[in-house]
Wavefront OBJ file of the C-alpha trace (Angstrom):
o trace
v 73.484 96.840 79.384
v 75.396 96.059 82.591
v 75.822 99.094 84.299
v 79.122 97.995 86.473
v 79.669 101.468 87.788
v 76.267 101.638 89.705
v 76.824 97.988 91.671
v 80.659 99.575 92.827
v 78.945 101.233 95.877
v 81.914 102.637 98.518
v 84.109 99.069 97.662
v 88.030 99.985 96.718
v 88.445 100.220 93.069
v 90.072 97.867 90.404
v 91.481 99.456 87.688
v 91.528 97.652 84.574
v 95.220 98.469 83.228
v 93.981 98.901 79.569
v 95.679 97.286 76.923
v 97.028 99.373 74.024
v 96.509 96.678 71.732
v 92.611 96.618 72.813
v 92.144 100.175 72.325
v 93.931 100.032 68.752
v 92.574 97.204 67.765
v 88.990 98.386 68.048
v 89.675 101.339 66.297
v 91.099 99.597 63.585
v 88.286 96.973 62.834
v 85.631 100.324 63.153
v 87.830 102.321 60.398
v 88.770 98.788 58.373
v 85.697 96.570 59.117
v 85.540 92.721 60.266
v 83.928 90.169 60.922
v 81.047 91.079 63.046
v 79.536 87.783 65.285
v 75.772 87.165 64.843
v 75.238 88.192 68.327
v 77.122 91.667 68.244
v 73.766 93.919 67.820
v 76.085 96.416 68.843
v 78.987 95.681 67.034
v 82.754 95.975 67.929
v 81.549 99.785 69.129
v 79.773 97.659 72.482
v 83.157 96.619 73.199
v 84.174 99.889 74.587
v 83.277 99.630 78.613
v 84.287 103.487 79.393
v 80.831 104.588 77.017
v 77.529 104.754 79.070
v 75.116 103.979 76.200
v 75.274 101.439 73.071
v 77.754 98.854 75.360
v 77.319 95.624 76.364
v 78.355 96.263 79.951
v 79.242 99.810 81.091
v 82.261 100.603 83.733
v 83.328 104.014 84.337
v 87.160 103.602 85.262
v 90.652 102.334 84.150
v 94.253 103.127 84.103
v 96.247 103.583 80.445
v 99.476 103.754 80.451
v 101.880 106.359 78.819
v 104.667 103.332 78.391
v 102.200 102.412 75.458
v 100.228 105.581 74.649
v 100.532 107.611 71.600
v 102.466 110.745 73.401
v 102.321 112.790 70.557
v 99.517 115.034 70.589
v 98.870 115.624 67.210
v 98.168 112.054 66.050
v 95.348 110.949 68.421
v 93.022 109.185 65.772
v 94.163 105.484 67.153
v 92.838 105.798 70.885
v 89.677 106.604 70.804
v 88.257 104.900 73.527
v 91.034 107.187 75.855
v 90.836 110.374 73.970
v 87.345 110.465 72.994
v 85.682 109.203 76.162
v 83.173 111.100 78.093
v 85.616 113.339 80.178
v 82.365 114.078 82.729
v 81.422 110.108 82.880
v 84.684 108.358 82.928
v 87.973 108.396 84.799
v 91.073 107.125 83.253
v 94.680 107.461 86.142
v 97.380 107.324 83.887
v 100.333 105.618 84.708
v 103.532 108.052 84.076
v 105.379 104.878 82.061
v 107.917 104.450 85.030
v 108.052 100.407 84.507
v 108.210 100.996 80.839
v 111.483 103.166 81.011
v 112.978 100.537 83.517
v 112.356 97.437 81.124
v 113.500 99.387 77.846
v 109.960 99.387 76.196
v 110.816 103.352 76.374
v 114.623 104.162 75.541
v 116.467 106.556 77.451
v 120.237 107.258 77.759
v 120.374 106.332 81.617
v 124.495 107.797 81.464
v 123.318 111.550 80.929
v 119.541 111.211 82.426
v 121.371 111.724 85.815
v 122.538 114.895 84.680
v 119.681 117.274 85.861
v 120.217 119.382 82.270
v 119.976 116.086 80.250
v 117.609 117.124 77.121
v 116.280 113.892 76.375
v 115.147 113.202 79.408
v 113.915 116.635 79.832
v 112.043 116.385 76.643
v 110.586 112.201 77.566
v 109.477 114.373 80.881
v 108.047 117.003 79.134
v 105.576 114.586 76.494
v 104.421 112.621 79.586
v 103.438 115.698 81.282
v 101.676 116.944 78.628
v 99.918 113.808 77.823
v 98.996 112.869 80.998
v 97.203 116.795 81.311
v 95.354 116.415 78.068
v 93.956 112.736 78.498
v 93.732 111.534 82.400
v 91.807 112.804 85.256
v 94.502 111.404 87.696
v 97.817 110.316 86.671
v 101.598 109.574 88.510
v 104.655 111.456 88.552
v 107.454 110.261 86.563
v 109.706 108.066 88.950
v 112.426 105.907 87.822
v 111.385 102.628 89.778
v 114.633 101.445 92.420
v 114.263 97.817 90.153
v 116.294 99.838 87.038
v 118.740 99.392 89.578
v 118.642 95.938 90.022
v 119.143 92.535 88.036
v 118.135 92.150 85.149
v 117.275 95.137 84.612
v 120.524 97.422 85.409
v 122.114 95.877 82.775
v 119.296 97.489 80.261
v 119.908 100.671 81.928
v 122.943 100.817 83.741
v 121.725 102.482 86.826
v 123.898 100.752 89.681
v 122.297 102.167 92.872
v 119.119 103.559 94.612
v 120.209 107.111 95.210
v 120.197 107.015 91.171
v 116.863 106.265 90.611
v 115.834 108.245 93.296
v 117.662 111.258 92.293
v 115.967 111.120 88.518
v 113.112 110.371 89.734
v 113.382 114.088 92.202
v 114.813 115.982 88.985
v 111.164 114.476 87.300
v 109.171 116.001 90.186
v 110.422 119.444 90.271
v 110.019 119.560 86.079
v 106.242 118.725 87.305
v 106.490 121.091 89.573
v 107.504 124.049 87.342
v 105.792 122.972 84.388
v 102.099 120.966 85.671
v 98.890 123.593 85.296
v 96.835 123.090 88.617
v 93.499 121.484 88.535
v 93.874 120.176 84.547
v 94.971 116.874 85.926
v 95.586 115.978 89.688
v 98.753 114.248 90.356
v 100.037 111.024 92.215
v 103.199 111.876 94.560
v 104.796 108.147 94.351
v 106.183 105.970 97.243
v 108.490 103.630 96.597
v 111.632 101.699 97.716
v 112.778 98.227 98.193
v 112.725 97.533 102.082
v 112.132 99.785 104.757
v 115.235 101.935 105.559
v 114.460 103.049 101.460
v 110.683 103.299 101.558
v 111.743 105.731 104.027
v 114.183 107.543 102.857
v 112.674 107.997 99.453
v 109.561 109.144 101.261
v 111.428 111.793 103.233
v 112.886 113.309 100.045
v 109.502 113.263 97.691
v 106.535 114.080 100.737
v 107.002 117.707 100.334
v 105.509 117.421 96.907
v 102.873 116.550 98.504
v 103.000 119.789 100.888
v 101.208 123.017 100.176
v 103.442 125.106 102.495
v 106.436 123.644 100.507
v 105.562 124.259 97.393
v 104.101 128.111 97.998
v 107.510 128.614 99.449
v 109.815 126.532 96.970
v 107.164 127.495 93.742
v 105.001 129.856 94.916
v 102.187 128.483 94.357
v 100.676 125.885 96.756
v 98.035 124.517 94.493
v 101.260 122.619 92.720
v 101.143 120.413 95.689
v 100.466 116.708 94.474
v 96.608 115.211 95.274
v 97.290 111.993 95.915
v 100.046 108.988 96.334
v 100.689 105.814 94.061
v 102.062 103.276 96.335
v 104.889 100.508 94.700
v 107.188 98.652 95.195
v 107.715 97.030 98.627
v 104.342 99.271 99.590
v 101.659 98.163 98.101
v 102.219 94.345 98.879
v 103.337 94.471 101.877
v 100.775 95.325 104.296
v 103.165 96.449 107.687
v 104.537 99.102 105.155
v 101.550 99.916 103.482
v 99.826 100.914 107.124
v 103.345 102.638 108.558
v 103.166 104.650 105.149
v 99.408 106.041 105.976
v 100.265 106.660 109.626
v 103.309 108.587 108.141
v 101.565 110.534 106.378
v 98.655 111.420 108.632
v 101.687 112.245 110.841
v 102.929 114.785 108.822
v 99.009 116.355 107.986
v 99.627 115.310 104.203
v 96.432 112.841 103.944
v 93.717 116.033 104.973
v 92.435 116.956 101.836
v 94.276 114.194 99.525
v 91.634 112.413 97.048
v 93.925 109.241 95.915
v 96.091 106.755 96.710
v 96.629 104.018 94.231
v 98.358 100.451 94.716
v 99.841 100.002 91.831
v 99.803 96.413 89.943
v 98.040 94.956 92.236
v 94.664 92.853 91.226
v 94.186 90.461 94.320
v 90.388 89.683 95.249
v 91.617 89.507 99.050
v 93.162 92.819 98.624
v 90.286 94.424 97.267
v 88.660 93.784 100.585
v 91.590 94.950 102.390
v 92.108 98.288 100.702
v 88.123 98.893 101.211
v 88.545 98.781 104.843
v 91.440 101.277 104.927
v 89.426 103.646 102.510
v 86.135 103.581 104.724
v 88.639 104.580 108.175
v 90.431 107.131 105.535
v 87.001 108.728 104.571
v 85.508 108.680 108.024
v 88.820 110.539 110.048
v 91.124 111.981 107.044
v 89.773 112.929 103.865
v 85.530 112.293 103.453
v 86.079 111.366 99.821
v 89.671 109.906 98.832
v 89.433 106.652 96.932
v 91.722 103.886 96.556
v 92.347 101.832 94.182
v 94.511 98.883 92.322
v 95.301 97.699 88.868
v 96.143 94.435 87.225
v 96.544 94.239 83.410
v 95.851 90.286 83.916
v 92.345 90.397 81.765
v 94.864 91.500 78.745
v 98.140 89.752 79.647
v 96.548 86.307 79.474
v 93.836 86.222 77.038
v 97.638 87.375 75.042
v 98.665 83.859 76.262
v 95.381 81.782 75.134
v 93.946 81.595 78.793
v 90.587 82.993 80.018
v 88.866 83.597 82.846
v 86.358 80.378 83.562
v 84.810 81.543 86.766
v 85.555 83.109 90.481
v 85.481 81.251 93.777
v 85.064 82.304 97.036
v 85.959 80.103 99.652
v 86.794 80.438 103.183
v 91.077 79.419 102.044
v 91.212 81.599 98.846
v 89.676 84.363 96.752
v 90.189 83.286 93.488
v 89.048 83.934 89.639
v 90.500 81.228 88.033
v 91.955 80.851 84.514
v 92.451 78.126 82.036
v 93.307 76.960 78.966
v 90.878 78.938 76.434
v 88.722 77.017 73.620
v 90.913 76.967 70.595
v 90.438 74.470 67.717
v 90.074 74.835 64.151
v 87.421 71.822 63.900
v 85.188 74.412 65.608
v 85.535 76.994 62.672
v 81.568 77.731 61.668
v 80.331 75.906 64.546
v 77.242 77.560 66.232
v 77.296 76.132 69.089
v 76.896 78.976 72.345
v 80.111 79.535 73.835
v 80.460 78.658 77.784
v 81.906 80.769 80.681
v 78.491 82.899 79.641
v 78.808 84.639 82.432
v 79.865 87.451 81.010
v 77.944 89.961 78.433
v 80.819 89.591 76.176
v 80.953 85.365 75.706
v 76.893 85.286 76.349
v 76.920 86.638 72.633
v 79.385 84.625 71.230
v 79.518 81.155 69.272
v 82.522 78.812 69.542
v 82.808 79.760 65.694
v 83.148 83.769 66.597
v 86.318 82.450 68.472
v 87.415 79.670 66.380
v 87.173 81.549 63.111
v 90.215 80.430 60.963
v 91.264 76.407 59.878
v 94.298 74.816 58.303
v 94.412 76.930 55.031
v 93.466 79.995 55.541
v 95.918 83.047 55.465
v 96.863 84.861 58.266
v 97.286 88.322 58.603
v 100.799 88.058 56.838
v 99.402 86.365 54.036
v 100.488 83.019 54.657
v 98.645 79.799 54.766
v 97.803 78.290 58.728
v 99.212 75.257 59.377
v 97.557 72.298 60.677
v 98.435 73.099 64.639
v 98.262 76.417 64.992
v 96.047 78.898 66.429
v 92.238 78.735 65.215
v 91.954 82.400 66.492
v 92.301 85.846 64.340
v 92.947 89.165 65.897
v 89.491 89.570 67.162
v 89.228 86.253 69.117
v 91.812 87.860 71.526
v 89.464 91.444 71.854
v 86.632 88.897 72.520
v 88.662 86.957 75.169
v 89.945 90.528 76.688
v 86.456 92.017 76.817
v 85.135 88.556 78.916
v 87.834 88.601 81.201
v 87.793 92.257 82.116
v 84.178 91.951 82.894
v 84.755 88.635 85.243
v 87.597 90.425 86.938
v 85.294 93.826 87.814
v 82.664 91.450 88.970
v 84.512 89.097 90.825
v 86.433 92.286 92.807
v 82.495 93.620 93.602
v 81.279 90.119 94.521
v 84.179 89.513 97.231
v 83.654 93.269 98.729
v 79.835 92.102 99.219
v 80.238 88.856 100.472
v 83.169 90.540 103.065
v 80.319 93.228 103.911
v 77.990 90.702 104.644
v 80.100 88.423 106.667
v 81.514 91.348 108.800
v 77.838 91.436 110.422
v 76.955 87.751 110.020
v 80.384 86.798 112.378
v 82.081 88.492 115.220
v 85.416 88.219 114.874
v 88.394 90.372 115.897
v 91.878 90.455 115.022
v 92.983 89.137 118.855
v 91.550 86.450 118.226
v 93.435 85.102 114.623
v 95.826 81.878 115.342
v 99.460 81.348 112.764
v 98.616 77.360 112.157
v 99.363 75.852 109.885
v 98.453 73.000 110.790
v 95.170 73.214 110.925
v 93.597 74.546 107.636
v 90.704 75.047 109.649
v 91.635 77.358 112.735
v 90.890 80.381 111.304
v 87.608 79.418 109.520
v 84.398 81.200 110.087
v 82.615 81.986 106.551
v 81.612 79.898 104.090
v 82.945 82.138 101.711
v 84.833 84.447 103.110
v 89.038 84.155 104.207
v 88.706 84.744 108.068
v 92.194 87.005 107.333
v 89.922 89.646 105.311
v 87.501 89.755 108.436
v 90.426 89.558 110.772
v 91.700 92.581 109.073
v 89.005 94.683 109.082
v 88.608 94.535 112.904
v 92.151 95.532 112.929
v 91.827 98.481 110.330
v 89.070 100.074 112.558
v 91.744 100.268 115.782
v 95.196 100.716 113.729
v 93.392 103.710 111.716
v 91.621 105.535 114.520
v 92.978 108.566 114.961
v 92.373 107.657 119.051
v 95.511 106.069 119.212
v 99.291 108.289 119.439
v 101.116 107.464 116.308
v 103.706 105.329 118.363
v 100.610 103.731 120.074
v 99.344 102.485 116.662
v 103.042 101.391 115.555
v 103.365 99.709 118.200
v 99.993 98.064 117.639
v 101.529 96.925 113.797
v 104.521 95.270 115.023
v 102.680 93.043 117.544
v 100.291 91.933 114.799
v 102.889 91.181 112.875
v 102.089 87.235 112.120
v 98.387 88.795 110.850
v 99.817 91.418 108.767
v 102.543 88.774 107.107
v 99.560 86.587 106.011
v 97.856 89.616 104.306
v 101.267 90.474 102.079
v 102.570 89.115 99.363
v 105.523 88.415 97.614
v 109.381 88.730 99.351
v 110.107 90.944 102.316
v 111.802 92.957 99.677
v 112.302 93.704 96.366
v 115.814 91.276 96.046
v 114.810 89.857 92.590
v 112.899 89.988 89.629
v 110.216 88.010 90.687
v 109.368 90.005 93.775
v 107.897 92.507 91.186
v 104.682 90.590 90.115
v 102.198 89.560 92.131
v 101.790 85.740 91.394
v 98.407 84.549 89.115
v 95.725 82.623 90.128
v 96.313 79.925 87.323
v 98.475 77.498 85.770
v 99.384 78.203 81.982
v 98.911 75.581 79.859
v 102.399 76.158 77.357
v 101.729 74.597 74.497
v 98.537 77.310 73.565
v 100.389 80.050 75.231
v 103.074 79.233 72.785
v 101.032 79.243 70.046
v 98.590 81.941 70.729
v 101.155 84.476 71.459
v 102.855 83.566 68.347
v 99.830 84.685 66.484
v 100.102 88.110 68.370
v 103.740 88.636 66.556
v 104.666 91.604 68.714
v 101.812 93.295 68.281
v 100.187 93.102 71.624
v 101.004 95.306 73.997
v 100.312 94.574 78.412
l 1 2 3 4 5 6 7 8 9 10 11 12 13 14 15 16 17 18 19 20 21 22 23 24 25 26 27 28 29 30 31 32 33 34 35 36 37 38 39 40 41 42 43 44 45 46 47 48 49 50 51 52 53 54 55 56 57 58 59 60 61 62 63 64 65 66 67 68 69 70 71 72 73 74 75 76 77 78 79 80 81 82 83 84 85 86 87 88 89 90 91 92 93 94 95 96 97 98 99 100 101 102 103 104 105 106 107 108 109 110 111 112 113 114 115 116 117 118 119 120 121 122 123 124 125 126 127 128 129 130 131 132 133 134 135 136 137 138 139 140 141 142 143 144 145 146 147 148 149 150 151 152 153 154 155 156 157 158 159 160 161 162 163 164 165 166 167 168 169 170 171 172 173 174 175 176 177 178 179 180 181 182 183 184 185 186 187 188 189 190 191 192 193 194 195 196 197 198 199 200 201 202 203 204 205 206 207 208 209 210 211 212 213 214 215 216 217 218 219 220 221 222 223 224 225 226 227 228 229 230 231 232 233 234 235 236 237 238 239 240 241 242 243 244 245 246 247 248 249 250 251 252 253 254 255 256 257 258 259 260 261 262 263 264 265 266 267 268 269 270 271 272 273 274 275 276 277 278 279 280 281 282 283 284 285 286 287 288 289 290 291 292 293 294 295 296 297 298 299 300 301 302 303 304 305 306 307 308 309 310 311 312 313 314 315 316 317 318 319 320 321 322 323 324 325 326 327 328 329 330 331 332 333 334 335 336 337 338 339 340 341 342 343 344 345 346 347 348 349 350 351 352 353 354 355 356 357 358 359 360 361 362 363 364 365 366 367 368 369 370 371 372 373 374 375 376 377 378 379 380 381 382 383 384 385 386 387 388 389 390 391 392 393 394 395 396 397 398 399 400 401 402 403 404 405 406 407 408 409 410 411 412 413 414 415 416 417 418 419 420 421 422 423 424 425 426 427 428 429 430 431 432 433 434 435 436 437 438 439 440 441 442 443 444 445 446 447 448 449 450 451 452 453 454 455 456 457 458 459 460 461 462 463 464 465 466 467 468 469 470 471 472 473 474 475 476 477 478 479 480 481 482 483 484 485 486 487 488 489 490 491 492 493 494 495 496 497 498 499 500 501 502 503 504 505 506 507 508 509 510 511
């Protein structure tokens, strides 16, 4: 077995943002039976990462998400892997189902959820709550994220400004407030807005959440106050905001003592590096053992879309672990030929025939006959796919963090020294492996973060290392459009086979 959680040292964590569909779909071959591949000693049971024994490679932590989750505590039998996990071996954050609500995926009557009596939205509130205390260690307040407001998605919910979602998204915290049990699950205060006059202000009016004075005075009881922060939004790609946020918060004495901050939807290899620099200055001046951490649901999303991971590459211009088009062809139905990309625990076991099981003929799972072009895959061909790519994505977030570590003592570089040309691919080259920027960075996290430096000494430091700090960030300046909410992939999708691969899928599948 690959133990993943032993080689994750004191690196930043990556989250795998489960998918429902993985979790179900396990459950459902173990209670209905399958095929089982040749080289499954295991069988689909190995499949679950979270278990510590009988697995083909074991990792300790992920994020679920209530947007999918079976909220109704008295029909748990379809999660296992969440529900049944070893509570003392495992940590699952659970994401509050924020994005869900703004898309639609969960419905809510946005013209009476402002109304801080609203039942329905007092009674959504209430499920998440109580689903997040019964099955995460760590989980996020409900916000309502300032995109509902926003195109496309105000016209699914109707919300026309940010005070809206801001307001609903104070009426969820003081339900959490009044209605959370201290210490069954510890809590992510969440930061959000869409440029920096809202970051702001939406921090001003959610930090004392966060405050133990506040909420012995407002609740009376200050073990209410939140453990941790979830950073979105404009915050947790942008890296000026990101810093500004922790010095905020430092500021205001509400990082002594916190054990979280999460960046949420965010799966970059170069930020992996980044966000382990600010958690080693975190743990050495604020708070000795607060982790961070990102997710990206991109090992689920795209094996969904018939793409796979092939390998990672670390170069001195890019971090990368780079997707194609996955094998898919119905000649290969019975073949026993190994598959490649055998990197991985998962596809090591596999034959091209375990993923190409069906051929023109056979029925699919609504009973009709395949067609001569489509999809050689059955359900399981995807959980095989999934399981690969999660595994390449933990390693690949590991193997940057090491070579970073090793570089930061094989070079010496500092942050004065980094040159905006683009002209010359070269300028800022000193690794093999390694993007100078992640080196550059870290020199910079070690002065920004020490608490040496007056809090207007270290803004002040930010905003003349601006040029540095815009090459770490992604995405727009602000949230203006749809796009500015996903963090760009790392491959090009091939759309004939995501076409016909998600077809296959039929709604089922869930990000």
């Amino acid at each position: 077995m690959y133990d993943l959680g032993k080689t994750q040292k004191d690196y930043a964590l990556y989250l795998p943002a489960i998918s429902s569909f993985y979790v179900k779909q396990l459950e459902k071959i173990a209670k209905d039976g399958g095929r089982v591949p040749e080289g499954f000693e295991l069988g689909h049971e190995g499949m679950d990462f979270l278990k510590d024994k009988d697995t083909y490679y074991h990792y300790p932590w992920g994020l679920y998400s209530a947007g999918h989750a079976q909220l109704d505590l008295t029909k748990l039998d379809g999660e296992p892997m969440i529900t049944d996990r070893d509570r003392n071996k495992t940590m699952i954050l659970g994401d509050s189902g924020g994005f869900q609500i703004a898309t639609g995926v969960i419905k809510m009557d946005w013209a009476n959820a402002i109304n801080p009596d609203d039942p329905a939205r007092i009674e959504l509130v209430d499920k998440i709550l109580k689903w997040e205390e019964e099955q995460c260690d760590w989980a996020m307040t409900l916000d309502v994220p300032p995109f509902a407001a926003f195109p496309p998605f105000n016209k699914k919910t109707g919300l026309e400004t940010f005070e809206q979602t801001m307001t609903i998204s104070l009426y969820n915290l003081d339900y959490y407030m009044k209605n959370r049990t201290p210490g069954k699950c510890k809590f992510l205060n969440v930061m959000s807005g869409v440029d920096q006059p809202t970051c702001d202000e939406w921090y001003e009016n959610v930090k004392n959440f966060s405050d133990p004075k506040f909420c012995q005075e407002a609740y009376g009881n200050s073990e209410l106050a939140l453990e941790g922060y979830a950073f979105a939004d404009l915050q947790k790609r942008n890296m000026r905001m990101a810093l500004r946020r922790i010095l905020k918060l430092r500021e205001d004495g509400l990082l002594k003592d916190k054990g979280w901050i999460h960046f949420l939807g965010t799966g970059k290899l170069d930020w992996a590096c980044y966000l382990t620099s600010i958690q080693r200055m975190l743990r050495k001046h604020d708070s000795p053992e607060i982790c961070l951490s990102m997710d990206a649901a991109s090992p689920f999303v795209n094996s969904a879309y018939g793409s796979t991971y092939t390998h990672n590459s670390f170069h001195p211009k890019k971090f990368s672990y780079l997707m194609d088009r996955a094998i898919d062809n119905q000649a290969l139905k019975g073949s026993d030929m190994p598959m490649p990309f055998a990197h991985s625990p998962i596809m090591s076991r596999l034959t091209a025939g375990d993923i190409c099981a069906m051929a023109e003929g056979d029925l699919d799972k609504n009973g009709k006959p395949k067609g001569p072009d489509s999809t050689s895959w059955d359900t399981q061909s995807y959980l095989y796919y999934m399981g690969h790519s999660v595994y390449n994505h933990i390693t690949a977030v590991q193997e940057a963090n090491r070579l970073a570590d090793v570089e930061k003592y094989r070079t010496n570089v500092h942050y004065s020294d980094f040159i905006k040309d683009k002209s010359s691919g070269k300028s800022n080259e000193f690794s093999p492996y390694v993007p100078a920027k992640a080196l550059y960075f870290d020199s910079f996290c070690q002065e920004v973060l020490d608490p040496k430096l007056s809090i207007d000494e270290a803004y002040d430091l930010i905003e003349k290392n601006i040029k540095l700090l815009d090459e770490l960030s992604f995405g727009a300046k602000t949230n203006a459009g749809f796009g500015a909410f996903f963090e760009e992939e790392e491959f090009d999708m091939d759309d004939d086979v995501g076409a016909k691969t998600h077809d296959i899928m039929s709604g089922d599948f869930e990000a």
